[in-house]
C-alpha positions as CSV (number, residue, x, y, z in Angstrom):
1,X,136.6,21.2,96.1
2,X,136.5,17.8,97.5
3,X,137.8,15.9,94.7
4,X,140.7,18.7,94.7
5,X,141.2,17.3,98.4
6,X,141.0,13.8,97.7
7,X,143.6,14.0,95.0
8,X,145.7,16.6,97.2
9,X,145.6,13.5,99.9
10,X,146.1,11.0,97.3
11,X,149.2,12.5,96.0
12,X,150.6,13.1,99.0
13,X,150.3,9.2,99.9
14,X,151.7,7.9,96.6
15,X,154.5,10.9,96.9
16,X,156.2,9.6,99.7
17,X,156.0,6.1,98.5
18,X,157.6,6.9,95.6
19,X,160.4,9.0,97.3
20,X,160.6,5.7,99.8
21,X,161.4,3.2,96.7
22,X,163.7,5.9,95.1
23,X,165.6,6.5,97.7
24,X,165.7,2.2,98.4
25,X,165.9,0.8,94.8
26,X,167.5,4.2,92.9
27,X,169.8,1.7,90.2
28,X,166.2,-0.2,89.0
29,X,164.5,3.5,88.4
30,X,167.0,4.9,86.0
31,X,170.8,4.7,84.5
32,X,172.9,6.8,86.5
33,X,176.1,6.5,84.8
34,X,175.5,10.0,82.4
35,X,174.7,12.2,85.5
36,X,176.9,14.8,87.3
37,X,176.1,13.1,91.1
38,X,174.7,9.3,91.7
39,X,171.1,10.5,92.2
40,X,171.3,8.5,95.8
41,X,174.3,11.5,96.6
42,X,171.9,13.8,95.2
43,X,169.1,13.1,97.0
44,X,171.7,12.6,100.5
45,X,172.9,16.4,99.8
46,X,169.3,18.0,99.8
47,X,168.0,15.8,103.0
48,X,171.2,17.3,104.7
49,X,170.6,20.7,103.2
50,X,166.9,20.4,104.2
51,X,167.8,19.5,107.8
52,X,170.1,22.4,108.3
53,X,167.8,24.9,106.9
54,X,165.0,23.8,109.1
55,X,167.4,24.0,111.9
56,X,168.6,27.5,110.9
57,X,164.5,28.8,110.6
58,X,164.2,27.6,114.4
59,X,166.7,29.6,115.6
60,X,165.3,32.9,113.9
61,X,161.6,31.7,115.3
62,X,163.5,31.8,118.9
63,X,165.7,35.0,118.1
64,X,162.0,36.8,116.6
65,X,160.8,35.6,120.3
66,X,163.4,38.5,121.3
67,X,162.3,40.8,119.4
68,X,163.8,40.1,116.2
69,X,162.5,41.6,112.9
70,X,160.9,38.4,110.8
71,X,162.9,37.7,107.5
72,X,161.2,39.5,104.2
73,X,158.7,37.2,102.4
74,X,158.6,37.6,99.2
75,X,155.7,35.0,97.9
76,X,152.1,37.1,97.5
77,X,150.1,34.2,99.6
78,X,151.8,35.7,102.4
79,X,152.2,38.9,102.0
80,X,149.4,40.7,104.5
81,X,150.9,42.0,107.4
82,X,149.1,39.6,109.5
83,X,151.2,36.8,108.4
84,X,154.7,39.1,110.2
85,X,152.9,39.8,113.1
86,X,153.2,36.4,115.0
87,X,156.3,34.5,114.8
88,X,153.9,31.6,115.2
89,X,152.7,32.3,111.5
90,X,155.8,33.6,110.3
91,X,157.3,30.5,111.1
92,X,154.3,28.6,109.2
93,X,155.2,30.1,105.9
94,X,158.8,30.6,106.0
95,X,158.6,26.6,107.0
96,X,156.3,26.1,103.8
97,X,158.3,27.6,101.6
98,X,161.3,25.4,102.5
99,X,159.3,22.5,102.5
100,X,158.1,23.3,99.3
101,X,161.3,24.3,97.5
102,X,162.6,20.9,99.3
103,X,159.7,19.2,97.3
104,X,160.6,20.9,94.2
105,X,164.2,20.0,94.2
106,X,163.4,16.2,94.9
107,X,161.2,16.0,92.1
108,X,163.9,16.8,89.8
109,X,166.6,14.7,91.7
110,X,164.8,11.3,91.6
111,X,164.7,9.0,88.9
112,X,162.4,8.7,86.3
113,X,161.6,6.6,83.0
114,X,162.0,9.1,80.9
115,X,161.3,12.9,80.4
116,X,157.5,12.9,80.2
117,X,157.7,10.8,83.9
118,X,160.0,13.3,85.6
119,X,157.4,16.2,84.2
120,X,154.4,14.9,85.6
121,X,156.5,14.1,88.7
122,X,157.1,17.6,88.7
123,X,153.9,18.9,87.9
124,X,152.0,16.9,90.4
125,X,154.8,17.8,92.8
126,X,153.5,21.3,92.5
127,X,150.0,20.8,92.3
128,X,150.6,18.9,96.1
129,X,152.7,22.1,97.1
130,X,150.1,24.5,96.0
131,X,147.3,22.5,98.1
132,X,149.1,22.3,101.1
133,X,149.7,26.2,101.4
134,X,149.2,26.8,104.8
135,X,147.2,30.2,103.3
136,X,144.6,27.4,102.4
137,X,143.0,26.7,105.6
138,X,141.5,28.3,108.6
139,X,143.4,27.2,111.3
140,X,147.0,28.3,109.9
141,X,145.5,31.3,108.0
142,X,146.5,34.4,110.1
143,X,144.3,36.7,107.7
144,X,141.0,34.4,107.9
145,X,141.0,34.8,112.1
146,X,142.3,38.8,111.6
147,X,139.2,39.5,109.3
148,X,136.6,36.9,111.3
149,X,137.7,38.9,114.5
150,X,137.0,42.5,112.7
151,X,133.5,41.2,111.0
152,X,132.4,39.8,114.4
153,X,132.1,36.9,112.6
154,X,130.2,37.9,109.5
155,X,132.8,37.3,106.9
156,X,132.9,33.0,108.6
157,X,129.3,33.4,107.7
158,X,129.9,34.6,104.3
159,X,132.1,32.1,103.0
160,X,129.7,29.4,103.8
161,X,127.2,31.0,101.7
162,X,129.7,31.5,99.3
163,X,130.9,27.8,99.2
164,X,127.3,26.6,99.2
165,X,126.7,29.0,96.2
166,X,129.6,27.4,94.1
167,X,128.7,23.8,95.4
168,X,125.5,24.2,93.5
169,X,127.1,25.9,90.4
170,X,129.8,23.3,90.2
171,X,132.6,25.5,90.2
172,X,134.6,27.7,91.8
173,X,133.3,31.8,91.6
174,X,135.8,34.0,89.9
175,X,133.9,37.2,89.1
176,X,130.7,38.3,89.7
177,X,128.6,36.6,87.9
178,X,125.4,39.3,87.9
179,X,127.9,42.0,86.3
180,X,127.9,40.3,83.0
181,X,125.2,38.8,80.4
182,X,126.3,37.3,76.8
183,X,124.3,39.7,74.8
184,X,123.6,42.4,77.0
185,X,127.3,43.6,77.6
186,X,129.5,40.7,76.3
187,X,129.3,39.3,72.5
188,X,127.8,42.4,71.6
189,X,129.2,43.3,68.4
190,X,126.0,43.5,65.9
191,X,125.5,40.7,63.7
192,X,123.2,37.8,62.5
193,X,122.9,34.5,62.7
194,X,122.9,33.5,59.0
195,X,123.1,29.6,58.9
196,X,122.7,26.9,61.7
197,X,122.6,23.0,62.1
198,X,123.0,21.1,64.9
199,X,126.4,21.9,65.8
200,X,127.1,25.3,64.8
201,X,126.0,28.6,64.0
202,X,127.3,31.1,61.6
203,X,127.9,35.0,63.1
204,X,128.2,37.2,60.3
205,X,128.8,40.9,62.0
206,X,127.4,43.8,60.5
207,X,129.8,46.4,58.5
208,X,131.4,49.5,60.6
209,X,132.6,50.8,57.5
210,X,131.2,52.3,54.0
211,X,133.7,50.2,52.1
212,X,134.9,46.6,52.9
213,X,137.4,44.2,51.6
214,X,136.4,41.8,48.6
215,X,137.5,38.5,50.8
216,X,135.8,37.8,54.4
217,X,137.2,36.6,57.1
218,X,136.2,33.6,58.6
219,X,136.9,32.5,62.5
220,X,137.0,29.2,64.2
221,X,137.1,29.4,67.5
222,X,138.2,26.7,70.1
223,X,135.1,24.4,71.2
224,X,136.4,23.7,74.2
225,X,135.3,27.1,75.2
226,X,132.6,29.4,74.1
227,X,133.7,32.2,71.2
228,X,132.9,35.2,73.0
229,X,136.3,35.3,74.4
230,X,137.0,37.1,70.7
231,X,133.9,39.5,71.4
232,X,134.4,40.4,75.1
233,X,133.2,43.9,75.6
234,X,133.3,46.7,73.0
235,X,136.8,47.6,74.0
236,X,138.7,44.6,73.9
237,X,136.5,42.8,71.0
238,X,138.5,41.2,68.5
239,X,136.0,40.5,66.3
240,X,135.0,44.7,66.5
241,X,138.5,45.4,65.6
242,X,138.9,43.3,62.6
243,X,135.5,45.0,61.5
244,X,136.5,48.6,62.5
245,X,139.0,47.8,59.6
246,X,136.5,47.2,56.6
247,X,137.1,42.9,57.1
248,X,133.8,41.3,56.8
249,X,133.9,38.7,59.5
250,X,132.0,35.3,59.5
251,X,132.4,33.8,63.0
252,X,131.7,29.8,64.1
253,X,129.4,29.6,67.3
254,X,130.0,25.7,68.2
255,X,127.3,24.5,70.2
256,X,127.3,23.2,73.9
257,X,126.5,20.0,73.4
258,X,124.1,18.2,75.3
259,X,123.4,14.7,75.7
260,X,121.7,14.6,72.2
261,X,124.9,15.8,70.5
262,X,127.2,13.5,72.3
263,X,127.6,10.7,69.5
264,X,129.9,13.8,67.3
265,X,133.2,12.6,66.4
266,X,136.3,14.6,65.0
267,X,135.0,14.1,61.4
268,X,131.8,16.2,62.5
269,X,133.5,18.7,63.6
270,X,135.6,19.3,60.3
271,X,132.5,18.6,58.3
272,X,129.5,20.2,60.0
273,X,131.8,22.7,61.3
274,X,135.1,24.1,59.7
275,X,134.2,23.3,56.2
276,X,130.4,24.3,56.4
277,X,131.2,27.9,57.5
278,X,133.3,28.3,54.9
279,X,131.2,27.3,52.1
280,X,128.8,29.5,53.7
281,X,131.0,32.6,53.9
282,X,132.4,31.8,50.3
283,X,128.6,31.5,48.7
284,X,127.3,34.7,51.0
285,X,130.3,36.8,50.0
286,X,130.3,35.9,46.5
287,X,134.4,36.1,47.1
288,X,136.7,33.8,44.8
289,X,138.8,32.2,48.7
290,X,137.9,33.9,51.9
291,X,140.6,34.5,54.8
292,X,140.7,31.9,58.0
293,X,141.6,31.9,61.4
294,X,141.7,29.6,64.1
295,X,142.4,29.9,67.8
296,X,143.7,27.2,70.1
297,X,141.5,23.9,69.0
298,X,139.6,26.0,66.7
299,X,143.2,26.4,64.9
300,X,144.0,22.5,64.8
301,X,140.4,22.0,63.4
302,X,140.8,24.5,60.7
303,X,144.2,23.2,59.5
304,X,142.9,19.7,59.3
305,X,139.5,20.9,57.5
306,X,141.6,22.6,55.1
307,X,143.8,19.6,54.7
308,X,140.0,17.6,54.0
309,X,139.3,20.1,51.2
310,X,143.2,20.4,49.5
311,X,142.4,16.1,49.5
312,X,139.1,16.8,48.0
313,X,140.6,19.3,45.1
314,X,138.8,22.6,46.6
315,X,140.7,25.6,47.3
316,X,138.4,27.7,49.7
317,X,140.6,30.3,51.6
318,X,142.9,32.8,50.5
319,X,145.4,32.7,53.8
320,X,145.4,31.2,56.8
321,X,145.4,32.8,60.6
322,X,146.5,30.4,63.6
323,X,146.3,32.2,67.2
324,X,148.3,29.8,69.6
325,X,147.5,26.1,67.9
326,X,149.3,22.9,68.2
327,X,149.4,21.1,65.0
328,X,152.5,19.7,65.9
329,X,151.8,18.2,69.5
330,X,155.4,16.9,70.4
331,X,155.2,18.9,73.2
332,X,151.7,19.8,73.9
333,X,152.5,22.2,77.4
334,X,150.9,20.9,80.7
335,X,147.6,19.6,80.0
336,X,149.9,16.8,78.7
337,X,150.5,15.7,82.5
338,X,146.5,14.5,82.5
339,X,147.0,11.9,79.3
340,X,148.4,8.9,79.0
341,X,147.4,5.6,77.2
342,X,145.4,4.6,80.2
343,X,143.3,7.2,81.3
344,X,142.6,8.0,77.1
345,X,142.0,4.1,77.2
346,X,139.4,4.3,80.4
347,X,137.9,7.2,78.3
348,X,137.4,5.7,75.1
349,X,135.4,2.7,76.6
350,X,133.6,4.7,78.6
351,X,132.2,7.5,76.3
352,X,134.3,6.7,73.2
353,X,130.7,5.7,71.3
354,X,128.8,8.9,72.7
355,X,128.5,10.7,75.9
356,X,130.2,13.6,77.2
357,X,133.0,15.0,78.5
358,X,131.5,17.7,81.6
359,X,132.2,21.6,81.4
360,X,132.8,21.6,84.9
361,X,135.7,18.5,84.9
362,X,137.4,20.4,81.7
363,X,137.2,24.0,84.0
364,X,138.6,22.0,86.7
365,X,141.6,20.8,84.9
366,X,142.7,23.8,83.0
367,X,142.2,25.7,86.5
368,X,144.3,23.4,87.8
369,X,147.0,24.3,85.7
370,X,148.0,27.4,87.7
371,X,146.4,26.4,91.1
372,X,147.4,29.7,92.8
373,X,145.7,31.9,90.7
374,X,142.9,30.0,89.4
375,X,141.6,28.1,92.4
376,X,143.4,28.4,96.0
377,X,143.2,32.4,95.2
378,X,139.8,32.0,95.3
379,X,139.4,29.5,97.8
380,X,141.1,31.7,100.6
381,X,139.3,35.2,99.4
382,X,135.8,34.0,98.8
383,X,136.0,31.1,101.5
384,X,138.1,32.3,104.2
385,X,137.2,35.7,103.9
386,X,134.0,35.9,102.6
387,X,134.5,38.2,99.8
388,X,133.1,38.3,96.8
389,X,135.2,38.2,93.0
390,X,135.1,41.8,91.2
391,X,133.9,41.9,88.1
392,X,136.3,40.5,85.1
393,X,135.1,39.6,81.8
394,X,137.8,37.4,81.0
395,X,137.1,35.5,84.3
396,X,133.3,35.3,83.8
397,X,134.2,33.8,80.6
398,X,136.3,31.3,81.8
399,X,133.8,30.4,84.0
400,X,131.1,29.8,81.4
401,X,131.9,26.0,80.4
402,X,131.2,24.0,77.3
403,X,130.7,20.3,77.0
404,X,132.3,17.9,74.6
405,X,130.9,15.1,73.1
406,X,132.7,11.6,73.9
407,X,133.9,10.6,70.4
408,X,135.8,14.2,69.8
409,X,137.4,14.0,72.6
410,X,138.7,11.0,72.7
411,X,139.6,10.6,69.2
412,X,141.5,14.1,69.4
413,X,143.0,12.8,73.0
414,X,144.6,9.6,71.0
415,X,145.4,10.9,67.4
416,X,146.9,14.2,68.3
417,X,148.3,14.4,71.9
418,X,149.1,11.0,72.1
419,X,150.0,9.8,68.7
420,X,151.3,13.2,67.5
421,X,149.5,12.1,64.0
422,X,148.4,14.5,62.5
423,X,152.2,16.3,61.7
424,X,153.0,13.1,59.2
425,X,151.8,13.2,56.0
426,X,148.9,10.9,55.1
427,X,148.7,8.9,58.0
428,X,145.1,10.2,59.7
429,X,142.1,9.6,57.9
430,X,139.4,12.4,58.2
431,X,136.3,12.9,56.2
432,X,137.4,9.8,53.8
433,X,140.7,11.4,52.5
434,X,144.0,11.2,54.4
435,X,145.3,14.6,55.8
436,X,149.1,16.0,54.7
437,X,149.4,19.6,55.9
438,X,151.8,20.1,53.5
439,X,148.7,20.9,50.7
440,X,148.1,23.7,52.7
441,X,150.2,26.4,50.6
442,X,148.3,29.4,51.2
443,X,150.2,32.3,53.2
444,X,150.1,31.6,56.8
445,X,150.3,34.1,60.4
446,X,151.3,31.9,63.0
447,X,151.0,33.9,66.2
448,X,151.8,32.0,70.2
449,X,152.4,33.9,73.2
450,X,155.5,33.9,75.4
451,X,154.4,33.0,78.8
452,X,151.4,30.2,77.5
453,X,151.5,26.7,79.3
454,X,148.9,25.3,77.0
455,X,150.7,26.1,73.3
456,X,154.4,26.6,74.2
457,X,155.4,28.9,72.0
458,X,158.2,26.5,70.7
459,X,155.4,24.1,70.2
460,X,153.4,26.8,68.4
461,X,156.5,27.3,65.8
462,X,157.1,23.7,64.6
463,X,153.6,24.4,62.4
464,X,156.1,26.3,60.1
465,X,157.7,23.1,59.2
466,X,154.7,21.3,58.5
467,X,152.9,24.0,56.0
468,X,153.5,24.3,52.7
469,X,153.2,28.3,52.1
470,X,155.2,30.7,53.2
471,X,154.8,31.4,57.3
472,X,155.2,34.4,59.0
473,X,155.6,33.9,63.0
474,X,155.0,36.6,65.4
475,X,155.5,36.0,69.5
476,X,153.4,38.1,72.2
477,X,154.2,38.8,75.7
478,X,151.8,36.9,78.5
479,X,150.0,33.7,78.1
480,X,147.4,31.6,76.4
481,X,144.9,34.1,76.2
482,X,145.8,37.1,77.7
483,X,148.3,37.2,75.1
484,X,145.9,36.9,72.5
485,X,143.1,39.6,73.7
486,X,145.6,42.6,73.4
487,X,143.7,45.5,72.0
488,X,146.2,48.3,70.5
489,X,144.2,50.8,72.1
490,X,145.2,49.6,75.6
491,X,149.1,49.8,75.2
492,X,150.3,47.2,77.2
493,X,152.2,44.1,76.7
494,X,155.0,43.8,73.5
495,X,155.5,41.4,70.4
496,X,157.9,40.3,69.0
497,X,159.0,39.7,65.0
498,X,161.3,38.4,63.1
499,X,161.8,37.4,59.4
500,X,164.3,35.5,58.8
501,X,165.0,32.4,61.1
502,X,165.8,29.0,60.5
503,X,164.5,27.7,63.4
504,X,162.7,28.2,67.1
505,X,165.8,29.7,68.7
506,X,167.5,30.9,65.8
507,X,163.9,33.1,65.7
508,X,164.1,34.1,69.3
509,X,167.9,35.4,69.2
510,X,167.2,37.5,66.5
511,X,163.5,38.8,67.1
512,X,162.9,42.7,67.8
513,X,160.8,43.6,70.5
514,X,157.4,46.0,69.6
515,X,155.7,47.7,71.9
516,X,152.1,47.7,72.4
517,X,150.0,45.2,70.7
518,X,150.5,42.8,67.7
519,X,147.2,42.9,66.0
520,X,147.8,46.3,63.9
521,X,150.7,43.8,62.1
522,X,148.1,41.2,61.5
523,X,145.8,43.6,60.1
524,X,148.2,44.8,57.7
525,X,148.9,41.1,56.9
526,X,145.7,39.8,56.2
527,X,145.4,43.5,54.0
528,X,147.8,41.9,51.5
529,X,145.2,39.0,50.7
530,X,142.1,40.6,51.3
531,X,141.2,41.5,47.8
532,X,140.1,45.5,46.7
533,X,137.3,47.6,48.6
534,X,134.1,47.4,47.4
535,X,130.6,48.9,49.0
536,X,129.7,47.1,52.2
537,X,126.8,44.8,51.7
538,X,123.4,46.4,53.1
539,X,122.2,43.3,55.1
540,X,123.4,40.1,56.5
541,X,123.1,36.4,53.7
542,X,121.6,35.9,51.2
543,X,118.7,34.4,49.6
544,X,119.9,30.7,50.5
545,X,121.3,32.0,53.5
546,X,118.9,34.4,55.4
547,X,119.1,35.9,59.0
548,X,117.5,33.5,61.3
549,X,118.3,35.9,64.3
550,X,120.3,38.4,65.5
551,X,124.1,37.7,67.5
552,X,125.0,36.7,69.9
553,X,122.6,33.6,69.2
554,X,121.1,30.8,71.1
555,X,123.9,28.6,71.2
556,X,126.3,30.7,73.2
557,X,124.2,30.7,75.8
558,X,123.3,27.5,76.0
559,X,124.8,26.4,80.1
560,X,127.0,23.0,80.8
């Protein structure tokens, strides 16, 4: 929390500098010439607009003293009664909300180098909006004195504790943390642990079914995060789905690495990882290919292991599953407003030769994405109130923070998000080959969800382009997760498909809308490259491969 305020203080600082020289020295910032309004008019209209505003919510404060109603709010930070009951604190939020809309506006008004310098502008303009709420803080928080005057003072007390509690964890709370246990009611889904080394180990689940499919499926999961996020509870398990339907799944467990696993570089993880649990799965199976997916990171390793192998002359999976991936990275969503050339520069000499990259810095940067809902949210109900989170797997989950060793990162930092290198044919070197993604001619199901900031769906599409099979594309509603873990049995949330498109919006315009989740199509996808039934196999490996223990495993629940 205290570096969140620092940077909140820090931004505010170097804000109004930067308005200050935009607003003196517009003409050396940017050309002008190709816009609508000389930015310095621009930025003149929304000062005067700004002013008049302000003066207009004055005279409702003064008019409310009189027993005027107070204008509807529609923002959910301020939605408690308490916040309409005083004009004092009505006036505190409506005069936020102008302030911040104000803020928003300029961002987009002033100058900038370039596109990428007007989005972090605009980003960091929000992240200083979001911290300045007045919902944030005691003293302009109508609903923190409402509740401390109810609990006699109990719920001030409370916080503390809480706030102590998540000093000591490192992060903020956002479920209750005693309602869930990896292997007691999340990652649950029977299996064994058939093959480890030091960086993975390889789930393979038991059968549901009598019969299964000839080819196994084989999933790489991001390693930025642990993979129970596919094996939540029973209910909204991926992993139990895809075996409910007679697929034999083989599942990477990446290890959270410590300080002895912080010398792994990129090359380790497509060697040690990617490509060992396929070779595994193939031999255990006894299957000509297997079928692979890969979510988020998991997704870019896979396609880059597979592009190792294609260099190498092997031919190890059947068709190929990405779940929101970037392997194009042109636009690589928001996490692009953290890297640039310097900080991946700082990085590299700092732990570019080993160390690690902390679970609690990566949690606080994705958080920090959507502020409001992933930190402030919390900050005002477990803090100001003194509640405590409810119980959400998906939340505990996110909570649950993996390490990653110095040379990945940085290496995947420079090559992909900054370089974009990986999309052009033969230009990285991985594993001693050069990677063209265009070897990679097996079918591919390239799914990206609507609403994610971390894969824009656009982004998501351009892999199409780059592959050399044919692609089939499907869009779901929400975002980078939520999107994903959409079990048909729930109901909720649409897809959308379409097959013939020429490009991204070309796609969108002529899409059809499903209802109700999109992994019943995928299913019926992967069916068409899955191979015949045959028995299901009576125990887990094989003789090379035997069952060291059962899932979830030790390295999933290894801490930060």
């Amino acid at each position: 929390m205290q570096n969140l305020f620092q940077a909140g203080q820090a931004f505010a600082q170097g804000f109004i500098q930067f308005m200050q020289q935009a607003q003196a020295a517009p003409a050396a910032l940017t050309p002008l010439a190709s816009l609508a309004l000389p930015r310095t008019d621009a930025i003149a209209i929304l000062q005067n607009e700004f002013a008049a505003r302000h003066a207009a919510l004055w005279q409702d404060m003064l008019q409310q003293g009189k027993g005027a109603a107070p204008a509807e709010v529609t923002d959910k930070r301020f939605a408690a009664p308490a916040w309409a009951e005083s004009p004092y604190f009505d006036y505190l939020r409506r005069a936020y909300l102008l302030n911040a809309d104000f803020i928003t506006r300029l961002a987009e008004a002033v100058p900038a180098e370039d596109e990428a310098a007007r989005g972090r502008l605009k980003f960091f303009s929000r992240q200083f909006v979001d911290a300045m709420s007045p919902s944030n803080f005691a003293a302009t928080n109508p609903e923190f004195i409402k509740t401390a005057l109810a609990t006699e003072g109990a719920s001030i007390t409370a916080g503390i504790q809480n706030l102590l509690a998540d000093l000591g964890k490192g992060r903020i709370s956002m479920s209750d943390d005693e309602a869930f246990e990896v292997g007691r009611n999340l990652a649950v889904t029977p299996g064994q642990v058939i093959f480890e080394n030091d960086l993975i180990q390889l789930i393979q689940y038991d059968p549901a079914t009598a019969k299964v499919r000839e080819r196994p499926l084989v999933i790489v999961p991001p390693c930025i995060n642990k993979y129970y996020i596919l094996d939540l509870q029973p209910e909204n398990s991926f992993v139990r789905h895809a075996v409910e339907q007679g697929i034999t799944v083989f599942l990477v467990s990446w290890r959270n690495p410590q300080a002895e696993q912080g010398h792994f570089g990129w090359d380790d993880y497509l060697e040690l990882g990617a490509l060992k649990a396929l070779e595994v799965a193939q031999a255990v199976s006894k299957a000509d290919k297997v079928n692979a997916l890969g979510f988020c990171i998991g997704g870019t390793i896979l396609a880059a292991a597979l592009s190792v192998a294609k260099a190498r002359g092997a031919d190890p999976v059947a068709s190929l599953t990405l779940l929101t991936s970037l392997l194009d990275f042109s636009d690589g969503g928001e996490v692009v407003n953290y890297i640039d050339a310097a900080s991946v520069a700082a990085r590299e000499a700092a732990i570019g030769r080993g160390g690690l990259v902390r679970g609690a810095e990566l949690s606080l940067a994705f958080s920090s994405l959507r502020a409001n809902d992933l930190v402030w949210n919390y900050v005002v109900d477990n803090y100001l109130k003194g509640g405590k989170p409810s119980a959400f797997d998906l939340l505990y989950w996110n909570g649950d923070g993996t390490n990653l060793p110095g040379p990945f990162a940085v290496w995947y930092l420079r090559r992909l998000y900054l370089e974009n290198a990986l999309r052009e044919p033969d230009r990285l070197a991985m594993c001693g080959v050069t990677a063209d993604l265009r070897r990679l001619d097996m079918p591919a199901y390239i799914y990206a969800s609507r609403e994610d900031h971390i894969v824009p769906w656009r982004s998501a599409y351009l892999s199409r382009g780059l592959l050399g099979g044919e692609t089939t594309f499907v869009m779901g509603a929400s975002g980078h997760i939520a999107g994903v873990i959409n079990p048909p049995a729930k109901g909720k949330r649409s897809h959308w498909r379409n097959e013939t498109a020429v490009d991204a919006e070309d796609w969108l315009a002529g899409a059809t809308e499903y209802k109700g989740s999109w992994w019943p199509n995928w299913i019926e996808w992967l069916g068409r490259f899955s191979g015949a039934q045959r028995a299901a196999p009576k125990r887990a490996g094989n003789r090379r491969y035997k069952p060291i223990e059962a899932a979830p495993g030790r390295y999933v629940k290894e801490k930060a």
